[in-house]
C-alpha positions in Angstrom: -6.9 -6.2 -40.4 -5.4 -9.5 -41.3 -2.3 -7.3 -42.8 -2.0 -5.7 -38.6 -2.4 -9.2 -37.5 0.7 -10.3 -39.7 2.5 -7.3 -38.8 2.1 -8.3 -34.9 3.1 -11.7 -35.2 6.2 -10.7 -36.8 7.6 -8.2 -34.5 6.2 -10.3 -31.6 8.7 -13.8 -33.2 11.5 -12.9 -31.3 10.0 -12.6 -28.1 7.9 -15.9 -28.5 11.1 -17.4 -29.4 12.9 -16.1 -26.5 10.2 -16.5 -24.2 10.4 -20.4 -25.0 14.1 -20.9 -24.1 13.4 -18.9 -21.1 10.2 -20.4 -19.4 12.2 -23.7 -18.9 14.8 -22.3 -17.3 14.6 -20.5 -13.6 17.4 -18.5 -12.4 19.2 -19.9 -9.5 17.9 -19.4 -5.8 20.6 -17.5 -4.1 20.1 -14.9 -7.2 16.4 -14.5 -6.9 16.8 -13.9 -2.7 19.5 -11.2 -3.4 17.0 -9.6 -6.4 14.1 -9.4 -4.0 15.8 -8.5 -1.3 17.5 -5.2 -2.9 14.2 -4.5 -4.2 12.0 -4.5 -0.6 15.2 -3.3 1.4 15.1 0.2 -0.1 10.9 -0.2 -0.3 10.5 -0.7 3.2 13.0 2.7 4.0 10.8 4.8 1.8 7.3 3.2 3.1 8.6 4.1 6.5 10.1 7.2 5.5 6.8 8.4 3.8 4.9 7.5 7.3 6.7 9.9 8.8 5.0 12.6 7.1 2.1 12.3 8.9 3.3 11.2 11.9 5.7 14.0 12.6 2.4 16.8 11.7 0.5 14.9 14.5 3.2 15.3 16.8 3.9 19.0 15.9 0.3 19.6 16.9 0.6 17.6 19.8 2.6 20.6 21.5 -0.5 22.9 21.0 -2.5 21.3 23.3 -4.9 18.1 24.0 -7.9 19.6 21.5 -5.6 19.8 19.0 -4.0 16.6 19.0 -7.6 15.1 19.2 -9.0 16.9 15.8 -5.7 16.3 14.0 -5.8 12.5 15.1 -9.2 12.0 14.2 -8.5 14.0 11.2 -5.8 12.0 10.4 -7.2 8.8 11.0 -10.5 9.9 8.5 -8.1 11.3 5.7 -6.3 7.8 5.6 -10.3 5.6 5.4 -11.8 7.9 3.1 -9.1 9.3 0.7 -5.2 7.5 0.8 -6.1 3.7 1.3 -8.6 4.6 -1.7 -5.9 6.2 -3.6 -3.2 4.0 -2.7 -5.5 1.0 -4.0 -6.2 2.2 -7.3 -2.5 3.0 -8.0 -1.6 -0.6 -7.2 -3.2 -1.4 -10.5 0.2 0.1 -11.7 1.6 -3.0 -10.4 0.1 -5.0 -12.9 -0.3 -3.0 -15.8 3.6 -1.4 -15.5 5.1 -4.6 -14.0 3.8 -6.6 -16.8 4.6 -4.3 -20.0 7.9 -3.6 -18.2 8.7 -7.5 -18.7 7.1 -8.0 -22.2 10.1 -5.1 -23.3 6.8 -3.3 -24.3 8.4 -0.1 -22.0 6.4 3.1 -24.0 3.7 1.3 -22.5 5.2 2.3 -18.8 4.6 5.7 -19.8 1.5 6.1 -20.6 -0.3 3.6 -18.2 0.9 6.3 -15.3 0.0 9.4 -17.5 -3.5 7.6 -17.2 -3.4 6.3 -14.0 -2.4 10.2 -12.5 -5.7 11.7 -14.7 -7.8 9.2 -13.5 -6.7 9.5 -9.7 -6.6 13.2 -9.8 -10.8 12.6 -11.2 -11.0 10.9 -8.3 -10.1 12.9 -5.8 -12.3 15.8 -6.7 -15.5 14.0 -4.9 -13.1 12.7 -2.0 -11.7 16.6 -1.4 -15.8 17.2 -1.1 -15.9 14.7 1.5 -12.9 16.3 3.4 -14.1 19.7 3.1 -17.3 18.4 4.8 -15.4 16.6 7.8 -16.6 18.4 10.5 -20.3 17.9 9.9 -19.5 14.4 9.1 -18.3 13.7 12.0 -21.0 15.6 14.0 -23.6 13.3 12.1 -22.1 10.2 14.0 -22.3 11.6 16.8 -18.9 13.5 17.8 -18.0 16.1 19.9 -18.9 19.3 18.7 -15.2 20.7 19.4 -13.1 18.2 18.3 -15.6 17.8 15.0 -14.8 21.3 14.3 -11.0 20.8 14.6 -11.0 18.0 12.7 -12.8 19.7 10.1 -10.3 22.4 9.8 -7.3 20.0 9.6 -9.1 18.1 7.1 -9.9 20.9 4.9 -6.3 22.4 5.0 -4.8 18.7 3.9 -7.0 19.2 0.7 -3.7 19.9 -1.5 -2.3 16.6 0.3 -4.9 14.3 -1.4 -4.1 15.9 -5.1 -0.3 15.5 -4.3 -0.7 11.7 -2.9 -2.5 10.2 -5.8 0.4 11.2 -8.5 2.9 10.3 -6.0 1.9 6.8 -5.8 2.1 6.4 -9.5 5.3 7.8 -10.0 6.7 5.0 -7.2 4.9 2.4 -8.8 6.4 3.5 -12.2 9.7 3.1 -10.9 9.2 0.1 -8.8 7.8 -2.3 -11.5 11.0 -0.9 -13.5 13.6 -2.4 -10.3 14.5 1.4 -9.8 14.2 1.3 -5.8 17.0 3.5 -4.3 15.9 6.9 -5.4 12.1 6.4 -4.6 14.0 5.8 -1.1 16.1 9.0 -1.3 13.6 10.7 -2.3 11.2 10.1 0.3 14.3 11.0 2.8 14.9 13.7 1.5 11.4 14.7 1.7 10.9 13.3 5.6 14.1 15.4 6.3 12.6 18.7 4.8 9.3 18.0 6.6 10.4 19.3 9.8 11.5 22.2 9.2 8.3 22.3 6.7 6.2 21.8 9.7 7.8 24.0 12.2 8.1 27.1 9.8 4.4 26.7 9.1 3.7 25.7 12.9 5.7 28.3 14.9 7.2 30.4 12.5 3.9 31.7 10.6 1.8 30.8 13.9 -0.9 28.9 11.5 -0.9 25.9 14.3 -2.6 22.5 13.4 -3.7 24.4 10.4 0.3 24.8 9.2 0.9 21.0 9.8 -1.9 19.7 7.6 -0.9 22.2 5.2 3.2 21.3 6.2 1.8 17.7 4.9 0.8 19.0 1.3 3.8 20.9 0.7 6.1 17.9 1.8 3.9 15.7 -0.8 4.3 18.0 -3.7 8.1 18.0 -2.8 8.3 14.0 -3.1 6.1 14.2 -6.4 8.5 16.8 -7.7 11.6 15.2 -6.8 10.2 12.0 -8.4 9.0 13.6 -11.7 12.3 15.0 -12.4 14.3 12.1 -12.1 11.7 10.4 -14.1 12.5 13.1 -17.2 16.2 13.3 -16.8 17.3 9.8 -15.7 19.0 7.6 -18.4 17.3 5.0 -16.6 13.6 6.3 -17.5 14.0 7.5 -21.2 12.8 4.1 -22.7 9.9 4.2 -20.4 9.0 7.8 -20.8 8.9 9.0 -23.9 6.9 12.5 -23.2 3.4 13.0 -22.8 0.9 11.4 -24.9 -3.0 11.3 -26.0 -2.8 7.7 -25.4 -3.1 8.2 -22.2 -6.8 9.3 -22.7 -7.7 6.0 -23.9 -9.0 2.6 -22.3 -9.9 4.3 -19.2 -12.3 1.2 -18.6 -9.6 -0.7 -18.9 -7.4 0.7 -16.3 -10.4 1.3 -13.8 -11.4 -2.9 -14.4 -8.1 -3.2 -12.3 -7.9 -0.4 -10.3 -11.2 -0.8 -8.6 -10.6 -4.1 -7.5 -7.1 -3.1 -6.3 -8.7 -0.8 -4.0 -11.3 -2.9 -2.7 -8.6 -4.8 -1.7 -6.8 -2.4 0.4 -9.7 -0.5 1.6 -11.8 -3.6 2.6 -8.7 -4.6 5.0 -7.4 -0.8 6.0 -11.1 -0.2 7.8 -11.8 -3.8 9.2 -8.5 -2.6 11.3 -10.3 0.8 11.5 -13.1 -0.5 13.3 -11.2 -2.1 16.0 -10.8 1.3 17.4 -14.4 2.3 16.8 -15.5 -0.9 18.7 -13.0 -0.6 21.7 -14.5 2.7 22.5 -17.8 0.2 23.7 -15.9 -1.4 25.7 -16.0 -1.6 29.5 -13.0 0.9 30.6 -12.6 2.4 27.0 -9.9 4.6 27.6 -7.9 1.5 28.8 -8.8 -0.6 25.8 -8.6 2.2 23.4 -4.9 3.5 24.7 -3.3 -0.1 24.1 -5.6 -1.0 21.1 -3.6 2.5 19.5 -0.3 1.6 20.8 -0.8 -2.0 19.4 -1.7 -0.8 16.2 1.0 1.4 15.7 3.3 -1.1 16.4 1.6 -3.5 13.7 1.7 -0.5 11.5 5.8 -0.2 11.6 6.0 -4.0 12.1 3.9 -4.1 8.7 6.4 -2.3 6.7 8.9 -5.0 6.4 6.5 -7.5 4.6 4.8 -4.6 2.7 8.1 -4.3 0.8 8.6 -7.6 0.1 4.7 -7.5 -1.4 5.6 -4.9 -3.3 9.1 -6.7 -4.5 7.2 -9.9 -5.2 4.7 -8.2 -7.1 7.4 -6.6 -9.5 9.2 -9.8 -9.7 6.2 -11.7 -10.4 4.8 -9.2 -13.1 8.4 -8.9 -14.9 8.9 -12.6 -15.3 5.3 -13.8 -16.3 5.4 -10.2 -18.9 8.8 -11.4 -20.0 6.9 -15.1 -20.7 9.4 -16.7 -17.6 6.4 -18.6 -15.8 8.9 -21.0 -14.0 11.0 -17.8 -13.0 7.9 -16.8 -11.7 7.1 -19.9 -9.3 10.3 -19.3 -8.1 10.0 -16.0 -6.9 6.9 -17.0 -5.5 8.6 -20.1 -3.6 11.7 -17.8 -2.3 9.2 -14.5 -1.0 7.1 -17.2 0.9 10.5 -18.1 2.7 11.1 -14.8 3.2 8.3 -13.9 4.9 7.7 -16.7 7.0 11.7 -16.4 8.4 10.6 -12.8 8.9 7.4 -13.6 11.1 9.4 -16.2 13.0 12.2 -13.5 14.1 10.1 -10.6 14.5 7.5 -12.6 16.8 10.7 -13.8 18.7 11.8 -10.3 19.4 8.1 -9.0 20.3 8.1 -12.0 22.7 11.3 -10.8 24.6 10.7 -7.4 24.9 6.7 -7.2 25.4 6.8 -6.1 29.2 9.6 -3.1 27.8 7.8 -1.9 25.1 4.7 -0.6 27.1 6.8 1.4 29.2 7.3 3.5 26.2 4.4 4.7 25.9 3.1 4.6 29.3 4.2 4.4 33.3 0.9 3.0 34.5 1.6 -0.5 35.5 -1.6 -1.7 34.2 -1.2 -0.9 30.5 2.0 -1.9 30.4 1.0 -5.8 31.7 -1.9 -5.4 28.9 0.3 -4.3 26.3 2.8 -7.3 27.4 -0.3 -9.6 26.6 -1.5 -7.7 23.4 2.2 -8.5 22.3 1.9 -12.2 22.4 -1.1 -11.6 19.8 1.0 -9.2 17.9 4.0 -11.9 17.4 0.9 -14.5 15.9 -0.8 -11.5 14.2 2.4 -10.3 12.3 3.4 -13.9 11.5 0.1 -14.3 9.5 -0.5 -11.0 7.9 3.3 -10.8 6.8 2.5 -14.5 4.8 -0.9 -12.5 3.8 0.7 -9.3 2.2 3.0 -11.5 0.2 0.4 -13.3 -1.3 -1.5 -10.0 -1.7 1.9 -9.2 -3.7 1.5 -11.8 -6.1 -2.0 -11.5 -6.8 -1.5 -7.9 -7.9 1.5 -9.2 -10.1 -0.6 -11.4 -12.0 -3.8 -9.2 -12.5 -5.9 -11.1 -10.0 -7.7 -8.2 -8.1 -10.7 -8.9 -8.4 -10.4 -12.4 -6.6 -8.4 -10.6 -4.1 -11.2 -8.1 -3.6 -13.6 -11.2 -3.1 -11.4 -13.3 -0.8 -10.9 -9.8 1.8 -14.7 -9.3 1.5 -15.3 -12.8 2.7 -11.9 -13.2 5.3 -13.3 -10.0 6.9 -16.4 -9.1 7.0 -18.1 -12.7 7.2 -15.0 -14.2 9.4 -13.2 -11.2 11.0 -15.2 -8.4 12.1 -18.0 -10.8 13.6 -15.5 -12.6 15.3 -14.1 -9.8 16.9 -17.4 -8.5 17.8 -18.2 -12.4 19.5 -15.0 -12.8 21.3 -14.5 -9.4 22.3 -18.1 -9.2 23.9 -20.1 -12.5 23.6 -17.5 -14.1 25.3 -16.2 -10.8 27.3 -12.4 -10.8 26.0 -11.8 -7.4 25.6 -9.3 -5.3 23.2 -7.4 -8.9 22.6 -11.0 -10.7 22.1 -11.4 -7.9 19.0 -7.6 -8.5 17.7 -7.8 -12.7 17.9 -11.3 -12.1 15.8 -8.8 -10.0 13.1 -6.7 -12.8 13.5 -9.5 -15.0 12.0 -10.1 -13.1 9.6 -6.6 -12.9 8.6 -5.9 -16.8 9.0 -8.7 -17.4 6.4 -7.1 -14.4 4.3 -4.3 -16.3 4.0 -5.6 -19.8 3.5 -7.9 -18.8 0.2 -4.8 -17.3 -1.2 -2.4 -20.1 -0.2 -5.1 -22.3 -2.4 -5.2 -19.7 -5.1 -1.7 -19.4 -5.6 -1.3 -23.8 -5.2 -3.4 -24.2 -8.1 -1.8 -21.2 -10.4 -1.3 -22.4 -13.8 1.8 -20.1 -14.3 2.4 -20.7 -17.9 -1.5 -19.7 -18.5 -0.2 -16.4 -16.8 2.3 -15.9 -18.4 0.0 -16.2 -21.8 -2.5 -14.0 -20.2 0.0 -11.2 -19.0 1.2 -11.0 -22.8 -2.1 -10.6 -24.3 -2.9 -8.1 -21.6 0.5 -5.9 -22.7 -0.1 -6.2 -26.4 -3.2 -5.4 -26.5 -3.1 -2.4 -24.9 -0.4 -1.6 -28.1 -1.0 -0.4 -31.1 0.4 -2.2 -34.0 1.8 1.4 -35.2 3.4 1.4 -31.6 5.2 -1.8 -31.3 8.6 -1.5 -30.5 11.4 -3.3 -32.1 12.8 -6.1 -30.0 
């Protein structure tokens, strides 16, 4: 044991060394601006791009008719709450784990932390396929039409080979993402948006399988992006450091992996269906189809708005993890400092431009003159809304790029479910607001979101990160695996 422990410290001198010119110095701020903004620029096209997917199914069965569109909307809309955002959530522990290693120089590790992430997603999904195959009773249990219940259930069941597809998919971005490859994750998922349509329509019109050939138009367009993916990853010059084959290590220290992955989906989950129940709770309201039809139209537009700070989340969180893994905790700060900037300067000029255009952009979706004056309101929330979550998701960002997911999963719990939702349920119908009463209550929730993070990330001891994100790396290697540096 004590010769292992010698062993360790000597292959880990150099980097100690190196890491203690580094941490004093921080690159310069024009440099860090231009790093993350080539890393979000090609991660908000391929968030958007991999949107489409479902989007462009929905609207394929939108042609067939108004029962149709209902079942693969509600489909759609129970598929995301009870199988991606969980997926999606436990991948983002990649963020950490990859990010990290990928820094530290420790890059075998990259390799086997998404071998083990895939197994343990693809575990997962087998209950959550259960739970889709089941959708239409489901849905009749709370209390559903019996007709649209039964045509969401047979969308559901036919996107079955979608949930298998996603979970792999979102380990094989994050594997390239922590490494700063951006640009083919991005061509990838536009090449795969472009091949979707005609997917959808030879499934759709050309087989005549209907809705059934655009959930299943969904799966196939997955499995393309996955494959696409997975053979860049085994023939790129860029990945052959980082994967180095298959390996039995990646049946080990599956605790380890779910004590961040669990957390990471709490985290997305508890905020993905507090928005979730806004549309459940506008249906009580008085005139529901009103408040309902622009709650939609609002959240869609969020949805896209959302994309632009989601990449820089995910480019702070790669920033973040390679610096403090690389033992660069002022590097670290720095990105921290320059993605706040970002994002604010974002939230300013997007909330400008919702401002000016709010009475335009209900007339896109509707002629009636009254939704269109309430979307024009909604819009003024939106601006305040985006602001806030945009300074949120960056913060989210850096919590999953130093491992603190599990704090993260605690402040969303508290921001809202004890502040949020019951503030949306009291202004909305305590004090008789409406569909804006339920967003300002989000607002809330988000507000306080971003306030306990703001505190958390104030009061970050970066050079105790940067110590912990090492001895997280090395010790998931064995001293038989360390690399020579």
């Amino acid at each position: 044991m004590e010769k292992q422990a010698s062993q360790l410290d000597e292959a880990l001198l150099p980097q100690k060394l190196a890491a203690a010119s580094e941490s004093s110095v921080a690159p310069p701020v024009g440099e860090e601006v231009k790093r993350q903004l080539r890393l979000a620029g090609p991660l908000v096209a391929s968030s958007l791009l991999q949107n489409l997917i479902q989007m462009v199914s929905v609207m394929f069965v939108g042609h067939l008719g108004e029962l149709p569109l209902a079942g693969a909307s509600m489909a759609s809309s129970f598929a995301a709450v009870t199988g991606f955002s969980l997926l999606l959530g436990m991948a983002s522990a990649l963020d950490t784990l990859c990010g990290q290693a990928f820094g530290a120089g420790q890059y075998h590790l990259l390799g086997i932390y998404m071998q083990r992430a895939m197994l343990l997603l693809t575990l997962a999904s087998v209950p959550l396929a259960v739970a889709w195959f089941y959708t239409g009773r489901i849905l009749l249990l709370f209390g559903q039409d019996p007709a649209m219940a039964a045509e969401a259930g047979a969308f559901a069941r036919w996107m079955i080979p979608a949930l298998f597809a996603y979970g792999p998919l979102q380990c094989h971005v994050r594997f390239l993402q922590t490494q700063n490859v951006v640009v083919p994750v991005m061509a990838a998922a536009g090449a795969t948006a472009a091949c979707h349509l005609a997917v959808c329509w030879a499934l759709v019109s050309g087989l005549g399988m209907g809705s059934r050939g655009a959930a299943l138009g969904s799966a196939v367009s997955y499995w393309v992006n996955v494959a696409v993916l997975a053979v860049y990853v085994r023939v790129s010059p860029r990945c052959t450091k980082t994967w180095t084959g298959f390996s039995t290590e990646a049946f080990r220290d599956a605790l380890g992996f779910l004590r961040l992955a669990v957390p990471s989906a709490l985290m997305v989950c508890l905020e993905w269906w507090s928005f979730e129940l806004l549309v459940l709770l506008s249906g009580l309201l008085p005139n529901p189809q009103l408040e309902t039809s622009v709650l939609s139209i609002t959240l869609n537009t969020a949805n896209c708005l959302f994309m632009v700070p989601y990449g820089l989340g995910a480019a702070i969180s790669t920033r973040v993890s390679n610096e403090l893994g690389a033992g660069r905790p002022r590097a670290a700060r720095l990105a921290v400092r320059v993605v706040m900037f970002l994002a604010v300067s974002e939230g300013l000029v997007t909330g400008s431009v919702l401002v000016c255009v709010r009475y335009i952009w209900g007339r896109a979706y509707s002629d009636e003159e009254e939704v269109v004056r309430y979307v024009a309101r909604m819009m003024l929330i939106l601006a305040l809304s985006n602001f806030f979550a945009g300074i949120q998701c960056v913060l989210s960002g850096v919590a999953r790029g130093c491992g603190w997911q599990k704090i993260g999963a605690w402040v969303n719990l508290g921001a809202f479910y004890i502040v949020g939702v019951p503030a949306a349920y009291l202004i909305a119908f305590v004090l008789r607001a409406g569909g804006m009463g339920l967003w300002t209550g989000i607002i809330c929730g988000i507000v306080v979101q971003v306030v306990l993070l703001v505190l958390i990330t104030l009061r970050t001891d970066w050079q105790k990160e940067a110590t912990k994100a090492k001895s997280r790396v090395f010790d998931s290697s064995l001293p038989t695996d360390l690399v020579e540096t």
